[in-house]
N, C-alpha and C positions, 0 to 999 in steps of 0.2 A: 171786660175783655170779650171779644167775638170769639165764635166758634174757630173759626181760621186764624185769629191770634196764639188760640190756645194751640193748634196743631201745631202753627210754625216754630211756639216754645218749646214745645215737647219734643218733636222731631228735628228740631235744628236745620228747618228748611225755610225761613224766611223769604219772605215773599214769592215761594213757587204755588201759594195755591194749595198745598195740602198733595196725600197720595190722590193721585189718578182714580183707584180703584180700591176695594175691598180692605181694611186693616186688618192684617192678623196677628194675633197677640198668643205666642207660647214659650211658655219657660220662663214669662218675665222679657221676652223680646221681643219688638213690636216690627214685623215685617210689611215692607208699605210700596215696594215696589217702585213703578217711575212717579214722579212729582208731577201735576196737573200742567207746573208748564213745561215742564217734558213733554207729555202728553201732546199739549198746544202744538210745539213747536213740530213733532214729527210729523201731523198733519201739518202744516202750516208747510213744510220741508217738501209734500209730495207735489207742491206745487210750484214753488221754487228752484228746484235742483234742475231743471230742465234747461232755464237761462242763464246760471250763475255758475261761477268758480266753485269749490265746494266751501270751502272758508267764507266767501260772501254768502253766501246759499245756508249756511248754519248760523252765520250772525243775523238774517233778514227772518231765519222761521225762530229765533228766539224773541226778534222784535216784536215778529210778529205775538207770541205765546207772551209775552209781553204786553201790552197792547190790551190783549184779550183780558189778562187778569186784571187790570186796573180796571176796565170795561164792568167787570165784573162786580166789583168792590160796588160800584154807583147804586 
């Protein structure tokens, strides 16, 4: 199992790519903030929102954050 298998089991976030940023772990709770493609997408979003509906505009920055992480996998 990959290191990003392991997170998605763990944190129950399948295919987003793991947290974005720093893990922290207290009291037995593991705080992990936005998901990578989270992450993706609101970049992705700052460039999008300008020509699109908002609903289209947050399905094209998830394709996009999408996209990226299979990109990623290679």
């Amino acid at each position: 199992m990959t290191e990003l298998e392991q997170w998605d089991a763990t944190l129950d976030v399948k295919g987003t790519g793991g947290p974005a940023f720093t893990v922290r772990v207290t009291d037995n709770i593991v705080y992990t903030g936005m998901t990578l493609r989270d992450y993706f997408a609101a970049n992705a979003l700052q460039v999008t929102c300008e020509d699109y509906m908002p609903t289209e505009a947050a399905k094209l920055a998830y394709d996009y954050a999408d996209a990226m992480l299979k990109e990623r996998l290679k």
